[in-house]
Backbone as CSV, one residue per row, in Angstrom:
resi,resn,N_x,N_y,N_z,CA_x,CA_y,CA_z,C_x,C_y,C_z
1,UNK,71.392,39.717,150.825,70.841,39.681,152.180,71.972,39.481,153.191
2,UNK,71.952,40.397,154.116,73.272,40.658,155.390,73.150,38.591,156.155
3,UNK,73.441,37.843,156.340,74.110,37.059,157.206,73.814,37.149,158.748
4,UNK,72.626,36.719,158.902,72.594,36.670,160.576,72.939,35.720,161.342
5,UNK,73.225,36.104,162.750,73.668,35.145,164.014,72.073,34.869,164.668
6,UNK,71.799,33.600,164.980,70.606,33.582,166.080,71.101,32.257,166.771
7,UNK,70.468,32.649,168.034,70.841,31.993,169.616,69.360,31.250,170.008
8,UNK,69.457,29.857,170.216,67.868,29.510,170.510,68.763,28.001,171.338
9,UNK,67.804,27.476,172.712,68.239,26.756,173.243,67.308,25.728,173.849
10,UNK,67.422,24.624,175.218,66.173,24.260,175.404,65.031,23.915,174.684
11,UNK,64.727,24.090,173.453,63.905,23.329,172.913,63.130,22.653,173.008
12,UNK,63.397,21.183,173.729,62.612,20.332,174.663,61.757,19.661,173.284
13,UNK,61.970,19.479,172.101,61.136,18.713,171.238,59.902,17.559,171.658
14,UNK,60.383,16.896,172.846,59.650,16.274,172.955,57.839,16.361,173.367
15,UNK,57.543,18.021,173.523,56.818,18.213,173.686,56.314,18.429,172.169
16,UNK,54.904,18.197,172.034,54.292,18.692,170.251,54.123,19.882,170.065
17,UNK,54.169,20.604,170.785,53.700,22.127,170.629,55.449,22.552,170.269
18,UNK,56.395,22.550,170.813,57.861,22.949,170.684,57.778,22.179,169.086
19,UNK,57.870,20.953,168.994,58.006,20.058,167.725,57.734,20.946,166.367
20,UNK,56.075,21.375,166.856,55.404,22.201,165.807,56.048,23.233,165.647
21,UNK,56.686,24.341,166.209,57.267,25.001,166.090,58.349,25.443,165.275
22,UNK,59.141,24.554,165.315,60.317,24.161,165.005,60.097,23.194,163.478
23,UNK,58.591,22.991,163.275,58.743,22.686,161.641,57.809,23.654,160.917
24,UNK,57.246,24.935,161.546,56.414,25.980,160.782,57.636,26.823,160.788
25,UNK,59.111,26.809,161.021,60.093,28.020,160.804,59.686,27.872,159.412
26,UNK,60.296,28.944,158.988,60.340,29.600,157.463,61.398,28.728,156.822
27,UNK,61.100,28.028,155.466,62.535,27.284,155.098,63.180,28.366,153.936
28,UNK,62.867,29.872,154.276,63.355,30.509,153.105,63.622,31.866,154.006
29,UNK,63.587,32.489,154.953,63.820,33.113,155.821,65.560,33.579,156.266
30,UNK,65.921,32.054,156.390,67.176,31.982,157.092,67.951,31.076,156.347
31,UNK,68.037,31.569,154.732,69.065,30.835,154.068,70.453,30.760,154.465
32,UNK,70.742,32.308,154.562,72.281,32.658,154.931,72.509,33.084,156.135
33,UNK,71.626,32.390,156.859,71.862,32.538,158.690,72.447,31.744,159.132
34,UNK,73.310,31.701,160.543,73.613,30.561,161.285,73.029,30.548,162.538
35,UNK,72.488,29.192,162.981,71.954,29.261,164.147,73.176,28.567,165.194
36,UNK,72.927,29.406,166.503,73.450,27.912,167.503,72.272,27.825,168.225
37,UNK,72.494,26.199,168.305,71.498,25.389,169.507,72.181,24.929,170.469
38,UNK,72.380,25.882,171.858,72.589,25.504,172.823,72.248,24.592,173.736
39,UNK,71.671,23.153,173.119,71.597,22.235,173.715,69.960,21.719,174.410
40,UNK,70.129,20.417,175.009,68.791,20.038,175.255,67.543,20.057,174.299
41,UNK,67.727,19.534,173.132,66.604,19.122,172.504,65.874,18.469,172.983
42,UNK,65.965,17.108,172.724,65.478,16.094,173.500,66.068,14.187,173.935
43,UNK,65.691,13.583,174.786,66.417,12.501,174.690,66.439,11.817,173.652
44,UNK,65.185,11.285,173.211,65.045,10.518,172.235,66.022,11.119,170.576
45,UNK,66.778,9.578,170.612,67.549,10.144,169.648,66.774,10.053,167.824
46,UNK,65.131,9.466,167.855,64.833,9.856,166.344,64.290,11.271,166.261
47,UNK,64.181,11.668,167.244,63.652,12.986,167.225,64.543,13.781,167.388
48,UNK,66.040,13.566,167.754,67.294,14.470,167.385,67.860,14.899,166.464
49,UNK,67.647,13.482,165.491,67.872,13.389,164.307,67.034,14.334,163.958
50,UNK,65.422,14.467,163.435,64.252,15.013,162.865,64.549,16.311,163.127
51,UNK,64.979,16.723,164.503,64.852,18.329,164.653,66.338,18.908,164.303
52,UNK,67.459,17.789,164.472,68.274,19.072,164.050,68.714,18.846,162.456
53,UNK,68.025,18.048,161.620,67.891,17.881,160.442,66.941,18.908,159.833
54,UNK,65.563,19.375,160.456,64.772,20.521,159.889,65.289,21.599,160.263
55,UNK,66.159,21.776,161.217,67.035,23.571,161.791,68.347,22.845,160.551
56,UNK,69.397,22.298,160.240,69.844,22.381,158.610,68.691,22.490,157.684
57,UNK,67.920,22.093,156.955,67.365,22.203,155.962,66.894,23.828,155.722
58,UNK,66.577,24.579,157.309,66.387,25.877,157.452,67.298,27.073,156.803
59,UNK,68.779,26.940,158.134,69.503,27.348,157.910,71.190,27.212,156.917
60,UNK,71.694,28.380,156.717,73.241,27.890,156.149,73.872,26.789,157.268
61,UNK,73.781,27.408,158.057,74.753,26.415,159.324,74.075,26.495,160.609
62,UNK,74.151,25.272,161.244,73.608,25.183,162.622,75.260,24.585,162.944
63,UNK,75.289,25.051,164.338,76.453,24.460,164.994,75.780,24.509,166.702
64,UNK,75.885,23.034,166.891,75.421,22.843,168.226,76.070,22.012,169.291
65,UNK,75.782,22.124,170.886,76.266,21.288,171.762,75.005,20.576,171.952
66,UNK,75.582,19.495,172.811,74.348,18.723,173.502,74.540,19.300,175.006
67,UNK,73.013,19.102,175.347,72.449,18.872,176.973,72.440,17.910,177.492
68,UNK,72.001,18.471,178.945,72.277,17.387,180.143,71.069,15.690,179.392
69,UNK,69.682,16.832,179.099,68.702,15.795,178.479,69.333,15.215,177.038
70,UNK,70.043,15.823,176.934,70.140,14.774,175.443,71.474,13.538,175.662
71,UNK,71.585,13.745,176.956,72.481,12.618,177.371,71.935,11.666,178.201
72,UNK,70.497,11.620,178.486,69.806,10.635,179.156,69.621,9.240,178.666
73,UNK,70.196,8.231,178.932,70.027,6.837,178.732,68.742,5.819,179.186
74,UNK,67.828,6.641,180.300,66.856,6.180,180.809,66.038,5.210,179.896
75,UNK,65.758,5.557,178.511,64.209,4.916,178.008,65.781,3.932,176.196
76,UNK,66.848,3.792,176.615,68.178,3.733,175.632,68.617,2.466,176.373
77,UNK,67.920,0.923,176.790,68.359,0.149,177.508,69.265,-0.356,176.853
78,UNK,70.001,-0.418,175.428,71.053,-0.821,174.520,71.868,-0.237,174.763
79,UNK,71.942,0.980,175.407,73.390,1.954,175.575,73.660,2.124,177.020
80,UNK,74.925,1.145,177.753,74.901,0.882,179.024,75.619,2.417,179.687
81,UNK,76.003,3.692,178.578,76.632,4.622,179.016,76.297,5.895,179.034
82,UNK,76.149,7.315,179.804,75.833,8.520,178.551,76.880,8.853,177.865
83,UNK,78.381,8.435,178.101,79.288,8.699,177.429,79.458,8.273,175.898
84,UNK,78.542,6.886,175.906,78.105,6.307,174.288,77.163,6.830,174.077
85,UNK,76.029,7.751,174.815,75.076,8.379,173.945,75.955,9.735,173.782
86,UNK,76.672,10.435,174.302,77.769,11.147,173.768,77.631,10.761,172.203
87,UNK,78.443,9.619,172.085,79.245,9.372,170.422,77.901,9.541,169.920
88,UNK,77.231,8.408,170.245,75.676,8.497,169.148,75.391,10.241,168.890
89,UNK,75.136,10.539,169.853,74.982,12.326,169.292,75.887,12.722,168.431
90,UNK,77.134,12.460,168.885,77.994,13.056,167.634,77.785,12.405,166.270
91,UNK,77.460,11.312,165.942,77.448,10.790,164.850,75.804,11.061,164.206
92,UNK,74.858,11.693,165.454,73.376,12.176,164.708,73.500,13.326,164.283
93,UNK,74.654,14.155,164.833,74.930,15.688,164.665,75.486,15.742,162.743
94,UNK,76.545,14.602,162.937,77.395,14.622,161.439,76.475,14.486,160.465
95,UNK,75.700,13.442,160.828,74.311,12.999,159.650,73.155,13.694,159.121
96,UNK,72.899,14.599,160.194,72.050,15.549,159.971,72.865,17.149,159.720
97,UNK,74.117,17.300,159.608,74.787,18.626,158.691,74.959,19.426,159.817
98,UNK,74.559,19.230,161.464,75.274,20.305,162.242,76.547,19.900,162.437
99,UNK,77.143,20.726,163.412,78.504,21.162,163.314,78.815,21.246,164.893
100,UNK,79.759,20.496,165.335,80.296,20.652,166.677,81.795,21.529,166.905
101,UNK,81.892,22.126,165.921,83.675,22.262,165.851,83.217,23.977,165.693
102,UNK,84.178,24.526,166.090,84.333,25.509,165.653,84.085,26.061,163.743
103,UNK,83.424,27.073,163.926,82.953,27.884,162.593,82.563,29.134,162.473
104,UNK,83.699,29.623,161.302,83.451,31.298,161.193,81.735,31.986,160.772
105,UNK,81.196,32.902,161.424,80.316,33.578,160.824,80.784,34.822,160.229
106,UNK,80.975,35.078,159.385,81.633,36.216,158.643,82.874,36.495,159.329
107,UNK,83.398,37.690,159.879,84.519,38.294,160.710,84.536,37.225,161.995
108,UNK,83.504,36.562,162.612,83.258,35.966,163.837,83.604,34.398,163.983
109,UNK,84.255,34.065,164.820,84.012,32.694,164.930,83.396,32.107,166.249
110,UNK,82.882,31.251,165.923,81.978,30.757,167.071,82.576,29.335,167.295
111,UNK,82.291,29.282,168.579,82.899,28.044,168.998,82.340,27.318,169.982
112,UNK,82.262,26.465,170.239,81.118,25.638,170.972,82.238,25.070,171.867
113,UNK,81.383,24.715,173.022,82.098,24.481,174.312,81.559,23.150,174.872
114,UNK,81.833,22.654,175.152,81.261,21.183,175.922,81.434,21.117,177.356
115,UNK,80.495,20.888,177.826,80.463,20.911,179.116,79.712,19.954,180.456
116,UNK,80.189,20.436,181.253,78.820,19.684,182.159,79.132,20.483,183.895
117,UNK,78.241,19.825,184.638,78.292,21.152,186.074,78.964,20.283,187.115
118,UNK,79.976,20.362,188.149,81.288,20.071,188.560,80.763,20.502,190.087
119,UNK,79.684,21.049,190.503,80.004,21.769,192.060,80.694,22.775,192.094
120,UNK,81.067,23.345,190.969,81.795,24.547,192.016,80.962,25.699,191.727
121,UNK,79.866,25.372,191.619,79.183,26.383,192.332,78.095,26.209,193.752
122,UNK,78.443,25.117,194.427,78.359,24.558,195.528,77.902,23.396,195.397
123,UNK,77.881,22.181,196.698,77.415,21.248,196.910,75.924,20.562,196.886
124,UNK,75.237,19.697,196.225,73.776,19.406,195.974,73.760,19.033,197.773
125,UNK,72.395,19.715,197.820,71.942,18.760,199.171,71.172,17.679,198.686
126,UNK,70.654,16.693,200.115,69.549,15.427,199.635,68.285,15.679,198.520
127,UNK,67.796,16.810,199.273,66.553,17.414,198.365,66.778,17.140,196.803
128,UNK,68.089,17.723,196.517,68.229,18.143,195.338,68.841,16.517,194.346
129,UNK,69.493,16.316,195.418,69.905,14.637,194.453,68.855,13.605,194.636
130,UNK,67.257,14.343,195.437,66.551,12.632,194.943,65.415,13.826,194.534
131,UNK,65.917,14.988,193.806,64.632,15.101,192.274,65.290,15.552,191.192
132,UNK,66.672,15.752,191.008,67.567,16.160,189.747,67.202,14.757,188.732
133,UNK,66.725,14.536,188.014,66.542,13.511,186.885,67.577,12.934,186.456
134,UNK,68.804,13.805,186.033,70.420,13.582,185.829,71.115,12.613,186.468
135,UNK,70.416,12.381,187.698,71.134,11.109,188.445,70.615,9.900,188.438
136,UNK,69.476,9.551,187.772,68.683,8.779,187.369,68.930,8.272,185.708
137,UNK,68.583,9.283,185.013,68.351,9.197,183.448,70.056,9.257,182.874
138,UNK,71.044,9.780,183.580,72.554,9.372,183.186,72.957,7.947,183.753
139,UNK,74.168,7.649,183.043,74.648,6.422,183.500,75.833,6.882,182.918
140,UNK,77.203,6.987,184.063,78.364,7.147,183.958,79.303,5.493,184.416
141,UNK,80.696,6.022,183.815,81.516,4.583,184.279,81.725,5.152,185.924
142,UNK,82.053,3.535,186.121,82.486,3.699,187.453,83.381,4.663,187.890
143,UNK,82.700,5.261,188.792,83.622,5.953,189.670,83.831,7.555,189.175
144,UNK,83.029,7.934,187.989,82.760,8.879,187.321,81.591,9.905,188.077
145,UNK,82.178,11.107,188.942,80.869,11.779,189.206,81.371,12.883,188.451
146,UNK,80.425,13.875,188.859,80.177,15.341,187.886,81.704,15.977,187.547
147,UNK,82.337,16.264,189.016,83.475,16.609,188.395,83.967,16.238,187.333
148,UNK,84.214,14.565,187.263,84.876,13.763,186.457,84.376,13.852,185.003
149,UNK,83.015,13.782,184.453,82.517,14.232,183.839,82.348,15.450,183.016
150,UNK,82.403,17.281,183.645,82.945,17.852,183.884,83.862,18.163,183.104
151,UNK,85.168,17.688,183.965,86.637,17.452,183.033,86.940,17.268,182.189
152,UNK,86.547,15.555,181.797,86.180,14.756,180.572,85.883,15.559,178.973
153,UNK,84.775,16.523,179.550,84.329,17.475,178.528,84.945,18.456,178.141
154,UNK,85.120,19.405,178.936,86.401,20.516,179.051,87.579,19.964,178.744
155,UNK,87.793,18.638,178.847,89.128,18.990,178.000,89.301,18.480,176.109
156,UNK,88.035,18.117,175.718,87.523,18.082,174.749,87.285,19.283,173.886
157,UNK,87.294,20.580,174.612,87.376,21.773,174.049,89.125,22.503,173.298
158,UNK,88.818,23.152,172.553,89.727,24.017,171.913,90.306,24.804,173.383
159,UNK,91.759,24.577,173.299,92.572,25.128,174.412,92.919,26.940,173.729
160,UNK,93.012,27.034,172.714,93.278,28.248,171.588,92.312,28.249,170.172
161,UNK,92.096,29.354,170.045,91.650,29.430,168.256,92.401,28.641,167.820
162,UNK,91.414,28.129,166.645,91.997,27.344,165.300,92.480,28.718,163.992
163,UNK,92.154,29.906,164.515,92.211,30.798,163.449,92.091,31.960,163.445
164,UNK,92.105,32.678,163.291,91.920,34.656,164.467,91.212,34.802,163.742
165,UNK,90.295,35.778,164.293,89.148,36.329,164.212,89.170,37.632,164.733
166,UNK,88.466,38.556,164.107,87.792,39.737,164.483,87.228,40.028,165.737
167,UNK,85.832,39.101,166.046,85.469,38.433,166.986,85.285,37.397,167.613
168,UNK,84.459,36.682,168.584,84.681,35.239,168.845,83.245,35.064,170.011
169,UNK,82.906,34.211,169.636,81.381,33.634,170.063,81.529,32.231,170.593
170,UNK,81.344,31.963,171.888,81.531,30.795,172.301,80.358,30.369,172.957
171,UNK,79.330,29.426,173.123,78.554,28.927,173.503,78.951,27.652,173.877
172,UNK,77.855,27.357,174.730,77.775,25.945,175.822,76.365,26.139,176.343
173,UNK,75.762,24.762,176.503,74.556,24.261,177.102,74.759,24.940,178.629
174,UNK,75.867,24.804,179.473,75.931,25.229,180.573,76.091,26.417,181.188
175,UNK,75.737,26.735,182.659,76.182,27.886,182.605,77.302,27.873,183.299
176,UNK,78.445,29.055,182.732,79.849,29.487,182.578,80.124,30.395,184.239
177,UNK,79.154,30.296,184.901,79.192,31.551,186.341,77.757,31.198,187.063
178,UNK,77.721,31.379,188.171,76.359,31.084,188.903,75.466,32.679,188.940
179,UNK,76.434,33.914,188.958,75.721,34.836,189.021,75.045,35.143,187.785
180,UNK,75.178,34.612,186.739,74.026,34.586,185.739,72.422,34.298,185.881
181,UNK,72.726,33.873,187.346,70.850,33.685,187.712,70.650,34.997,188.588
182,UNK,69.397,35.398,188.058,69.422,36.778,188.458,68.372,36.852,189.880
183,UNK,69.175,38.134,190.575,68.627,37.953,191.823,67.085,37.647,192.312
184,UNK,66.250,37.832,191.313,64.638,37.179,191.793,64.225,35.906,191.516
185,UNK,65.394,35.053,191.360,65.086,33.858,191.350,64.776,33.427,193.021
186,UNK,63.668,32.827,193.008,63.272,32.094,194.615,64.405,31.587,195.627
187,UNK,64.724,31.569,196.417,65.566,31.220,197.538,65.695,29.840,197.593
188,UNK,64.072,29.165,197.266,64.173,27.724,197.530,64.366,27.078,195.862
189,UNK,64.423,28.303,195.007,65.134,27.471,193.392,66.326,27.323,193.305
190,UNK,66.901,28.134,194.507,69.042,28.141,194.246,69.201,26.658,194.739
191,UNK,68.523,26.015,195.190,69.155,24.419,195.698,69.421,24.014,194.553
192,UNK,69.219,24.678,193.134,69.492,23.999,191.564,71.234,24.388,191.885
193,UNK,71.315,25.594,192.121,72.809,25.968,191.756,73.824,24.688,191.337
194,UNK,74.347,23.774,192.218,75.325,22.760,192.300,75.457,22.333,190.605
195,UNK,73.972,22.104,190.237,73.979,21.289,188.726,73.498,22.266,187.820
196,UNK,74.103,23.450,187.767,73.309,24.857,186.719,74.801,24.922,185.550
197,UNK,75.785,24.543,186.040,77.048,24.713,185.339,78.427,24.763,186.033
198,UNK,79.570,25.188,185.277,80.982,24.875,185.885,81.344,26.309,185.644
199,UNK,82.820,26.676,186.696,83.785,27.816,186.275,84.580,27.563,185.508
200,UNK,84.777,26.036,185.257,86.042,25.511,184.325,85.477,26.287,182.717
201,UNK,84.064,26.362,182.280,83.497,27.076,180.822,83.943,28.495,180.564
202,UNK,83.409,29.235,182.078,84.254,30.698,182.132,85.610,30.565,182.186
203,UNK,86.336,29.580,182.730,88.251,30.021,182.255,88.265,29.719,180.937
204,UNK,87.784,28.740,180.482,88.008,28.609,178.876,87.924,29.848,178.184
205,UNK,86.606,30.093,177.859,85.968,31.157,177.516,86.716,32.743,177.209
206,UNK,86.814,32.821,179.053,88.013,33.654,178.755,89.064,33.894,177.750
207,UNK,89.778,32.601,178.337,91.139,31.679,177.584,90.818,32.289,176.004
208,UNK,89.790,31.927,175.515,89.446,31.911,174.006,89.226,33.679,173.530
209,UNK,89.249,34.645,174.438,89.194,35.919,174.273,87.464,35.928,173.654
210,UNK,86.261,34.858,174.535,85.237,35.571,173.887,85.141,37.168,174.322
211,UNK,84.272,37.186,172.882,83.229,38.395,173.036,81.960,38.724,173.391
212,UNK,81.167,37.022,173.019,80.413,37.212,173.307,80.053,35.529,173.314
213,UNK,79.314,34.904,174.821,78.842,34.080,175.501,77.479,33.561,175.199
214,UNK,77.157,32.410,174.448,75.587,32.180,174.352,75.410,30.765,175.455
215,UNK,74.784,30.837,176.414,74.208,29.717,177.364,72.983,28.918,177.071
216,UNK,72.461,28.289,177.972,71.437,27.614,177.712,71.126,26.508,179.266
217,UNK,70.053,26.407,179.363,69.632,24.927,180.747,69.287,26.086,181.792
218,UNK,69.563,26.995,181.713,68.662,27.892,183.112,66.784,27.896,182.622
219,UNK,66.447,27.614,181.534,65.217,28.380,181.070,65.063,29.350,181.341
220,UNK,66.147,30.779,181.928,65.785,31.874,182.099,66.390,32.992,181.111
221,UNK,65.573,33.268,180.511,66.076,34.220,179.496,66.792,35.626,180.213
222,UNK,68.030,35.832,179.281,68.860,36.956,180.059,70.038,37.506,179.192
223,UNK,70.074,39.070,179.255,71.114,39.439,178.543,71.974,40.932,179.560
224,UNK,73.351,39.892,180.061,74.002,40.876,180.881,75.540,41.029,180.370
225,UNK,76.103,42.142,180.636,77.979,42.010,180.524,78.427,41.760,181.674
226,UNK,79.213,41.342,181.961,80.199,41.193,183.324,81.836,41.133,182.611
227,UNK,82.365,42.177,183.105,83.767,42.248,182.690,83.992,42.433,181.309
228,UNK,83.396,43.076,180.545,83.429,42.746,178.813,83.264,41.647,177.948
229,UNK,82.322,40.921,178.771,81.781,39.694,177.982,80.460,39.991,178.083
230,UNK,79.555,39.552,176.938,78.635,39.356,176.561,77.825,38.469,176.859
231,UNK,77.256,37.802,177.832,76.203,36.842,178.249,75.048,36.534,177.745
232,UNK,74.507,35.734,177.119,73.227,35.687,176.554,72.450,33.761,176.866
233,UNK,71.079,34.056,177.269,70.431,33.026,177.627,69.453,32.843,176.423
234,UNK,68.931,32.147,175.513,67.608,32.622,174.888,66.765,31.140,174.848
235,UNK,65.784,30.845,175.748,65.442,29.177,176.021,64.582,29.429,175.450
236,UNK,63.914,28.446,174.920,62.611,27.920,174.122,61.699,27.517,175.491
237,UNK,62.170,26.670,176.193,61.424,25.883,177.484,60.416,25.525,177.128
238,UNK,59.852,24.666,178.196,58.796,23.886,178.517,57.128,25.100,177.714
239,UNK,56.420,23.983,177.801,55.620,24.835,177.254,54.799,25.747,178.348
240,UNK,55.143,25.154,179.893,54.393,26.528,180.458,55.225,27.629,180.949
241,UNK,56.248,27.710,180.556,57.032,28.481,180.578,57.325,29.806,180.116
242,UNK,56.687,30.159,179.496,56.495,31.614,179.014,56.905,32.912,179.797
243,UNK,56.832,32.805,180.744,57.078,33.912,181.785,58.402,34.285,181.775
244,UNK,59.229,33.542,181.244,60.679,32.700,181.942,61.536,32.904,180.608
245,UNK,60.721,32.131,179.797,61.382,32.092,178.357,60.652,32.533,177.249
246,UNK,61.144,31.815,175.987,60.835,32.618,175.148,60.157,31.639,173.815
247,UNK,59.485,32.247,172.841,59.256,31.149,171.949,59.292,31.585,171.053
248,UNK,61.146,32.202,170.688,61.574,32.925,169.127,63.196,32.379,169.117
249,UNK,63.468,33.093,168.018,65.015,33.034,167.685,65.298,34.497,168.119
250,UNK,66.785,34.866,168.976,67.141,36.051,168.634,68.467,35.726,168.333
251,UNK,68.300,37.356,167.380,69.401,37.475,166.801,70.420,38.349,167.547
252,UNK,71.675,37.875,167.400,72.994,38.279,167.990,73.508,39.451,167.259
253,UNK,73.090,39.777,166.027,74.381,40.270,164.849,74.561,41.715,165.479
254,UNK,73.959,42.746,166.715,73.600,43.611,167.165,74.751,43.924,168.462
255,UNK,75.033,42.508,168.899,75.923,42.424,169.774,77.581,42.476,169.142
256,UNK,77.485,41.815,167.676,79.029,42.096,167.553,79.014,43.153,166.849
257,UNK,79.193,44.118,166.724,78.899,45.360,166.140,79.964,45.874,166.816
């Protein structure tokens, strides 16, 4: 059986209907597949554990980032940081068999990006900083805003391959460019822009000679090139979300071809 790539993001476990989902996959389907999970499962970290323990038991390899939500400290009064729910993720990721590091899929390597959104894709107005949740449900050190944050992450990333490749697949929870939201998005939804993602993911990215880009946190499903890169969105979302997103796995293996 050929080795597939699939892209699935947003998740949002905490809803039961997503939950269910995500334990009727096939555990015989996607032996020799790899998935990435572009992030935002959910806060709660026993249910991080649970879901990305049943996506291993699924697949050969899951290799994933975390989201903005899976860095929420809000309902975590023991963890005075999101930078320590950072580690905790990393150490739920090791326990449950995903993979934060770079890993070949056949000819391909994929590489995961860490990230977070910096403003430069403009400034939040008031509106937007007293209903973004992120400024509430995070807790940074002093003196730590997005940029800083941001940074922090990006420079946590691979500056070069660990190894050449054929091709190269880089994903991040964030998005890597603002024009990835496509022009019929509402006028009064761009006040999201500021906190949608960074340009610092696209220089990396670059940097890394992808081929092909998997995102995640818009909930808008989307597949465009810009400049010979490969862009791809594929959200699970909220459950009334349907319009928007999606409630499958797709597969990539079509794109590196």
């Amino acid at each position: 059986m050929r080795m597939r790539l699939f892209a699935l993001s947003d998740i949002h476990v905490d809803y039961g209907a997503n939950a269910r989902w995500v334990d009727a996959l096939s555990a015989e389907d996607h032996r020799d597949d790899t998935l990435i999970l572009a992030g935002d499962l959910t806060e709660d970290r026993r249910l991080l554990a649970w879901c990305l323990g049943r996506f291993v038991a699924k697949f050969r390899q899951v290799l994933f980032v975390p989201g903005n939500h899976d860095l929420w400290v809000r309902r975590d009064a023991e963890i005075a940081c999101s930078l320590r729910k950072f580690d905790e993720v990393l150490s739920i990721a090791a326990d449950a068999g995903a993979c934060m590091q770079p890993r070949l899929h056949g000819d391909a390597l994929v590489v995961p990006l860490l990230g977070w959104y910096d403003y430069s894709f403009g400034l939040p107005c008031d509106d937007l900083r007293a209903m973004w949740m992120d400024y509430r449900a995070c807790r940074w050190p002093e003196a730590f805003e997005p940029a800083q944050v941001a940074a922090h992450f990006l420079r946590m990333n691979p500056q070069t391959l660990p190894q050449p490749a054929r091709r190269v697949v880089t994903f991040s929870h964030f998005l890597p460019r603002i024009d990835l939201i496509p022009f019929f998005v509402p006028r009064a939804m761009r006040r999201l822009d500021p906190v949608l993602g960074s340009s610092g993911i696209e220089r990396q990215l670059r940097a890394l000679g992808a081929d092909l880009h998997v995102y995640g946190h818009s909930h808008i499903n989307r597949r465009v090139t810009i400049d010979g890169v490969v862009y791809v969105n594929n959200a699970f979302g909220y459950p009334q979300e349907g319009a928007i997103a999606a409630r499958r796995l797709l597969a990539l293996d079509d794109e590196l071809q």
